[in-house]
One Martini backbone bead per residue (centre of mass of N, CA, C, O) as a GRO file, in nm:
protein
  251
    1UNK     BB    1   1.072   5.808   9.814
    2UNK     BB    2   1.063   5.755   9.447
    3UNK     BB    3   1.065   5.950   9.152
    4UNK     BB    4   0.904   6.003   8.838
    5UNK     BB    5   0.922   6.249   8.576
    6UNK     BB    6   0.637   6.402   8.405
    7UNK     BB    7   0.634   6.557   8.093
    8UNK     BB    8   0.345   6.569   7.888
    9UNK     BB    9   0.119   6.351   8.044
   10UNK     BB   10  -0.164   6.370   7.951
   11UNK     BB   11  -0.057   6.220   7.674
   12UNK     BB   12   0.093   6.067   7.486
   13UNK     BB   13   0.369   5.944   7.570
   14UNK     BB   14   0.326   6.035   7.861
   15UNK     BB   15   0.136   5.884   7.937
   16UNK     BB   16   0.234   5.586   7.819
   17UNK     BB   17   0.497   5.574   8.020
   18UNK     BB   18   0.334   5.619   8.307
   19UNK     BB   19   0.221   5.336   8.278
   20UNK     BB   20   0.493   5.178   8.222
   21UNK     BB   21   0.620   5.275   8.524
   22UNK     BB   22   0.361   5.171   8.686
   23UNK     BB   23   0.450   4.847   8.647
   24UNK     BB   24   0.710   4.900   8.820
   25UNK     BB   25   0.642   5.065   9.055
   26UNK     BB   26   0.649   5.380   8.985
   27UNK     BB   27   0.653   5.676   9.097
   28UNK     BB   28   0.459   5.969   9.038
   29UNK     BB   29   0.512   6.255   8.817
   30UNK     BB   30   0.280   6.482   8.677
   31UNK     BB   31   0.299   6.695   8.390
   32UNK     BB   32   0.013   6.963   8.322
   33UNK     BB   33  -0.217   7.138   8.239
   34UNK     BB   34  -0.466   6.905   8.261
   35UNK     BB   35  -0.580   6.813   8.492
   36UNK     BB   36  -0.795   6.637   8.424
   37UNK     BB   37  -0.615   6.434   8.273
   38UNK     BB   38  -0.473   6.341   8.489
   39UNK     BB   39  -0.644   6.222   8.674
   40UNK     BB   40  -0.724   5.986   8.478
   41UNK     BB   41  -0.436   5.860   8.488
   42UNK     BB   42  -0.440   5.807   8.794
   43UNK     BB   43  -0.622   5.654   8.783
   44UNK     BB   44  -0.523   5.419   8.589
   45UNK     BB   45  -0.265   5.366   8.789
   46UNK     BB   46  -0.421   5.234   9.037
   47UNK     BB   47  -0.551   5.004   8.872
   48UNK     BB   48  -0.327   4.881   8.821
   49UNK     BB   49  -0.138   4.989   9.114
   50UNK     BB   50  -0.232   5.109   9.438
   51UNK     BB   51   0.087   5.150   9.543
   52UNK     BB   52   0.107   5.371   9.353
   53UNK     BB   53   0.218   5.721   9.394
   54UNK     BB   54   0.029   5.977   9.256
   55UNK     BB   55   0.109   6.300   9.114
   56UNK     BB   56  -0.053   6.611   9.001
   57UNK     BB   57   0.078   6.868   8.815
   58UNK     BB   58   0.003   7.194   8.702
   59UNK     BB   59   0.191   7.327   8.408
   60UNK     BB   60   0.336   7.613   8.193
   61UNK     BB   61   0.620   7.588   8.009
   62UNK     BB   62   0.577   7.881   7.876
   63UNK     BB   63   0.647   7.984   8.084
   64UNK     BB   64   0.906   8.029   8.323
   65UNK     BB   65   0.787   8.073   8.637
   66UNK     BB   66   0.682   7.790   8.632
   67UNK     BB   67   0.942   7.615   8.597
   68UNK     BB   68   1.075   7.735   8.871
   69UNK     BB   69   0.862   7.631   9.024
   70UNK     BB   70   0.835   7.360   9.008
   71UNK     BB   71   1.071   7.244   9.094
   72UNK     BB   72   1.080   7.378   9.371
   73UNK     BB   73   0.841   7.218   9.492
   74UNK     BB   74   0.983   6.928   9.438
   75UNK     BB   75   1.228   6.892   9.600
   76UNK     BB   76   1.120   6.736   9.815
   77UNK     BB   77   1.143   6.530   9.644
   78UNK     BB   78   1.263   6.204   9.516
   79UNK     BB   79   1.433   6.199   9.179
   80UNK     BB   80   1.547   5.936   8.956
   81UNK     BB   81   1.346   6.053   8.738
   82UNK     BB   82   1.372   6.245   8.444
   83UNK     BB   83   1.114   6.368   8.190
   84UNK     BB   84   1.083   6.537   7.886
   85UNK     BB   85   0.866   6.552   7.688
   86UNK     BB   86   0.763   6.819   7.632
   87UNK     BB   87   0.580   6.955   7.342
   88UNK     BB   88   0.606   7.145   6.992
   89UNK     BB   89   0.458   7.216   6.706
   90UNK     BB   90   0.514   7.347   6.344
   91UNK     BB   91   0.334   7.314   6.016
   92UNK     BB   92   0.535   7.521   5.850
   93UNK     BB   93   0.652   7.753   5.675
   94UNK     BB   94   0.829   7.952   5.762
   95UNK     BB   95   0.671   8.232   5.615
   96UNK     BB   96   0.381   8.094   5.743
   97UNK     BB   97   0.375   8.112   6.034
   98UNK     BB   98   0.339   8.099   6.346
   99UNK     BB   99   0.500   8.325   6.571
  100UNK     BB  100   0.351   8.263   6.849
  101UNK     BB  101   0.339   7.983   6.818
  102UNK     BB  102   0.689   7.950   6.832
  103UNK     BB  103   0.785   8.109   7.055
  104UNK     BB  104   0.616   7.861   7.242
  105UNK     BB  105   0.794   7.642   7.151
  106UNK     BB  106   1.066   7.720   7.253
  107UNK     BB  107   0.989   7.744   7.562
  108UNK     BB  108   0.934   7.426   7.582
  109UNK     BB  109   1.164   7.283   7.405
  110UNK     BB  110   1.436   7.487   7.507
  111UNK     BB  111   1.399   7.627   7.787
  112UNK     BB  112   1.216   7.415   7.965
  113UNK     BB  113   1.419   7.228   7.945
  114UNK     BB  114   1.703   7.324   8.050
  115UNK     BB  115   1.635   7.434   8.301
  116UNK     BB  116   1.551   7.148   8.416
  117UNK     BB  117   1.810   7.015   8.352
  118UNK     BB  118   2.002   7.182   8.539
  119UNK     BB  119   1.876   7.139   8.789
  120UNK     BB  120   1.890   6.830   8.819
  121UNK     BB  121   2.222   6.826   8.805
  122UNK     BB  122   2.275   6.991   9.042
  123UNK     BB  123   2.108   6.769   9.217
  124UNK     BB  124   2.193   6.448   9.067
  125UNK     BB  125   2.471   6.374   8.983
  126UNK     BB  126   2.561   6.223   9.228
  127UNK     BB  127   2.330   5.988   9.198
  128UNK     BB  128   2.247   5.647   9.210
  129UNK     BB  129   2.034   5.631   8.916
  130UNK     BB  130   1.971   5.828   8.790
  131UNK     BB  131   1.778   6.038   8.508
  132UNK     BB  132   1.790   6.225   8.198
  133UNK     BB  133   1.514   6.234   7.978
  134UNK     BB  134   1.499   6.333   7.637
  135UNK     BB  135   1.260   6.451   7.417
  136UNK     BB  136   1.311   6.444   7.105
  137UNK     BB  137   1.387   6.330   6.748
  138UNK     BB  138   1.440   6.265   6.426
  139UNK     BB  139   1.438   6.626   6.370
  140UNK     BB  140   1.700   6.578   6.551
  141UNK     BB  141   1.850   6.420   6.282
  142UNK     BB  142   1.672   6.595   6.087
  143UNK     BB  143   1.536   6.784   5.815
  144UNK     BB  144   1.186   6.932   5.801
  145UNK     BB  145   1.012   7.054   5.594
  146UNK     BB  146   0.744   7.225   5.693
  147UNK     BB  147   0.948   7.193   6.001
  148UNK     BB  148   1.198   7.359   6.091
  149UNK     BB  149   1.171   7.491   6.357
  150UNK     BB  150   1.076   7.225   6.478
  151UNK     BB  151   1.355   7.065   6.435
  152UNK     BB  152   1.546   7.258   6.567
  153UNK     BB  153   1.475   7.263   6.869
  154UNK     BB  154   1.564   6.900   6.805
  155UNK     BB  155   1.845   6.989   6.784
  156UNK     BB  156   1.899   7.096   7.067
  157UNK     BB  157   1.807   6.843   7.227
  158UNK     BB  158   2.024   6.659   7.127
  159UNK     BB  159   2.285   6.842   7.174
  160UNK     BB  160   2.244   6.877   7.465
  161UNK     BB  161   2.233   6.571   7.559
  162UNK     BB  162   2.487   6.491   7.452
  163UNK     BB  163   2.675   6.676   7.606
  164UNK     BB  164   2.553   6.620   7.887
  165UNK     BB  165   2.665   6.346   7.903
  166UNK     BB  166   2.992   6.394   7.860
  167UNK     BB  167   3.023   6.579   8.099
  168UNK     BB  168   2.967   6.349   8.296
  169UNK     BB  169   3.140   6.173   8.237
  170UNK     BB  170   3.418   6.347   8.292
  171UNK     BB  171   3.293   6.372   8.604
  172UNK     BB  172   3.197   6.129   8.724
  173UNK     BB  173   2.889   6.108   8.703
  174UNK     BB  174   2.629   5.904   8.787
  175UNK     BB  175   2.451   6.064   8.591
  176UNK     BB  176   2.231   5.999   8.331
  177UNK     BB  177   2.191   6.125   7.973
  178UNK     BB  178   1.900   6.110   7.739
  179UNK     BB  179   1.794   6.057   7.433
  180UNK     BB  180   1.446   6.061   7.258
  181UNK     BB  181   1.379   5.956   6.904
  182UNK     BB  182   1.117   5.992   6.736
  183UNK     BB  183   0.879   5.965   6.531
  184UNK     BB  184   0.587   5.903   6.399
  185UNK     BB  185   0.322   5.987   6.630
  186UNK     BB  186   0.048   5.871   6.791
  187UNK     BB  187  -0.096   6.204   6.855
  188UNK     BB  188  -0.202   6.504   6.869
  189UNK     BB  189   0.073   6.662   6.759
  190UNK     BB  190  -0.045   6.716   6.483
  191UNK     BB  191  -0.281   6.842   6.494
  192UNK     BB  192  -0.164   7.099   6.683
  193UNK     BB  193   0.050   7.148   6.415
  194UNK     BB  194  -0.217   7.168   6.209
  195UNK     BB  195  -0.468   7.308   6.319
  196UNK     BB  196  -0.657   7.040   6.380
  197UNK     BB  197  -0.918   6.818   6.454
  198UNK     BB  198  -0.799   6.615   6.269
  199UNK     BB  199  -0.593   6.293   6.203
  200UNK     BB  200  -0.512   5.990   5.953
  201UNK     BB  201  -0.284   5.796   5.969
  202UNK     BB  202  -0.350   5.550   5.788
  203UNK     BB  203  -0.425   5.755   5.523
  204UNK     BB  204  -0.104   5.959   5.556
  205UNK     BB  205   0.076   5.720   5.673
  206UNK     BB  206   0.304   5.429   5.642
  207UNK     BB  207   0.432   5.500   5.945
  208UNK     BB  208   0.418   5.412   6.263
  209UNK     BB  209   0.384   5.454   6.603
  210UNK     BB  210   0.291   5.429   6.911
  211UNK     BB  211   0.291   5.535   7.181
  212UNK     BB  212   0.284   5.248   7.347
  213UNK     BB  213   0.579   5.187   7.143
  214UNK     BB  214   0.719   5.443   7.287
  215UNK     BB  215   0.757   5.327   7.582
  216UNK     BB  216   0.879   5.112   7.518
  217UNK     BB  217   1.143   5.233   7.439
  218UNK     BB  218   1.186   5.413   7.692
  219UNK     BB  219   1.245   5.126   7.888
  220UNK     BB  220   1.503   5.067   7.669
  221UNK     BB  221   1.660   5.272   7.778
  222UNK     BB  222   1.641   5.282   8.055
  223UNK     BB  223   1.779   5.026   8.095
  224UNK     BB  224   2.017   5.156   7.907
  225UNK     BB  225   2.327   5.281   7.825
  226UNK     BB  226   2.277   5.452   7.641
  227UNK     BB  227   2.203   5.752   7.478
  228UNK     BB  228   2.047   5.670   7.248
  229UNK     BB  229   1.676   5.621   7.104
  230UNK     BB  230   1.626   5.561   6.741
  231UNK     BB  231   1.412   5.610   6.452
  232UNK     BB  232   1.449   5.515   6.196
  233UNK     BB  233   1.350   5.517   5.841
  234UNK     BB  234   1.260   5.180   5.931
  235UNK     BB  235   1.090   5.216   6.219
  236UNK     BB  236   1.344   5.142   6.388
  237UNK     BB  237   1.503   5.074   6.714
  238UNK     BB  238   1.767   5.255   6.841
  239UNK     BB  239   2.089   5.193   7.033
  240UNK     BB  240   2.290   5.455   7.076
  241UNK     BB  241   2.557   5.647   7.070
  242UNK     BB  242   2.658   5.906   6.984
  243UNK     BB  243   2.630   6.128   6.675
  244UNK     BB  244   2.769   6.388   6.778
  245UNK     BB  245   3.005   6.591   6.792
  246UNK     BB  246   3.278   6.574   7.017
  247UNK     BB  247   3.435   6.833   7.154
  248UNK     BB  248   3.648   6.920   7.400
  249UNK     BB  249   3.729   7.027   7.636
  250UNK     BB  250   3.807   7.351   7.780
  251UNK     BB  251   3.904   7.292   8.097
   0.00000   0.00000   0.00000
C-alpha cells in the first residue's frame, strides 16, 4: 500500500491537497500539531471515499527532534509522494519582528523541510514514480518589504528544491523534487503571521487565490514533468523549468 504524506495538514492548502488527493484514491498520511483537525479532515476524507486509508500523526516541526522521530517511525510505510507543506510566517520589519517567532519560522520552513527532504531521498532516490514537492511561495522568488525573515526562508526552500531537482536529473534517479510556489492565499497563514484574530481577504487584497484552488495547482505540478509551480503577478498559475541559475557539479 503506497501513500502520500502531507505536512502541515490540519488547515489551508495542506488540508485541501488532502482532500485533492484523496479524490484520486490517494492513501494520505497527515501530518499537523492538531490532532482534533486531522481528526477532522480524516473524517472528511473517508466520507469522500471510504476505501482511502487515512494516518493522521501529529508533530511539531518546530522541534528538531521530532521532526527525525516522525520520518523515522513512517518508515515502515511505502511513501510515493513526500509534501512538505507545513510553514510559518512573521509579518514585521526586521528591526521589529519578534525573534522567538522567528526562530521557531526557520526551524519549520528551512530546518525541518531540509531534514525531511534529505531523509526521503536517500530512501526514494530510485523508486520509479516517487516525488518530492516542497512548498515555497512566489516570496521565495520576490523580496517582500515587511516580510523579509519570511520571503528569505522561502528563497531557501525554492533554491533547496531546485538545486535538488537538478542534482537527480544529473544522477539519473527516478525521484523527482518539485517546488510550488503559491501567492496570497486564502488561509489561517495571514492571521498567523500577523497575529490577528481576523483578517479580511476581500477588504485588504485585490487578488488572491482559494487554498482549494492552490491544492489544484498542487496536482497541475503533481501530474507535470516540469520542477516549478509558480503563482505569477497576475494571479496566473505556471508550470515552468527552474529559474534559479544552476552552476555545474564541482564534482
Amino acid at each position: 500500500m503506497k501513500y502520500t504524506v502531507i505536512t502541515g495538514a490540519s488547515s489551508g492548502i495542506g488540508y485541501e491537497t488532502a482532500l485533492a488527493f484523496a479524490a484520486r484514491g490517494k492513501n494520505l498520511i497527515l501530518v499537523a500539531r492538531r490532532l482534533d483537525k486531522l481528526k477532522e479532515l480524516k473524517s472528511a476524507i473517508q466520507n469522500i471515499d471510504p476505501a482511502v486509508h487515512v494516518i493522521a500523526h501529529t508533530s511539531d516541526l518546530s522541534d528538531t527532534s521530532q521532526v527525525y522521530t516522525l520520518y523515522n517511525t513512517l518508515k515502515e510505510y511505502q511513501i510515493e509522494t513526500w509534501i512538505n507543506n507545513a510553514g510559518l510566517g512573521e509579518g514585521s520589519f526586521v528591526a521589529e519582528q519578534n525573534l522567538e517567532k522567528v526562530e521557531t519560522m526557520l526551524r519549520v520552513n528551512i530546518e525541518s523541510l531540509t531534514i525531511l527532504s534529505t531523509l526521503y531521498v536517500r530512501d526514494y532516490a530510485d523508486v520509479e514514480g516517487a516525488q518530492l514537492i516542497n512548498v515555497a511561495s512566489a516570496l521565495g522568488y520576490a523580496i517582500a518589504v515587511g516580510s523579509v525573515a519570511y520571503s528569505a526562508t522561502k528563497f531557501y526552500v525554492s533554491a533547496f528544491t531546485e538545486g535538488l531537482a537538478k542534482e537527480l536529473e544529473i544522477k539519473g534517479a527516478n525521484l523527482k523534487a518539485k517546488v510550488l510556489a503559491p501567492a496570497i492565499t486564502e488561509t489561517e497563514f495571514v492571521k498567523k503571521s500577523l497575529d490577528t484574530e481576523d483578517f479580511d481577504y476581500k477588504a485588504n487584497m485585490s487578488k488572491y487565490h482559494t487554498a482549494k484552488e492552490m491544492a489544484g495547482f498542487m496536482l497541475d505540478l503533481y501530474d507535470n514533468s516540469e520542477v516549478v509551480g509558480i503563482v505569477d503577478l497576475n494571479y496566473n498559475f505556471n508550470l515552468r523549468s527552474p529559474i534559479y541559475p544552476i552552476i555545474g557539479a564541482l564534482h
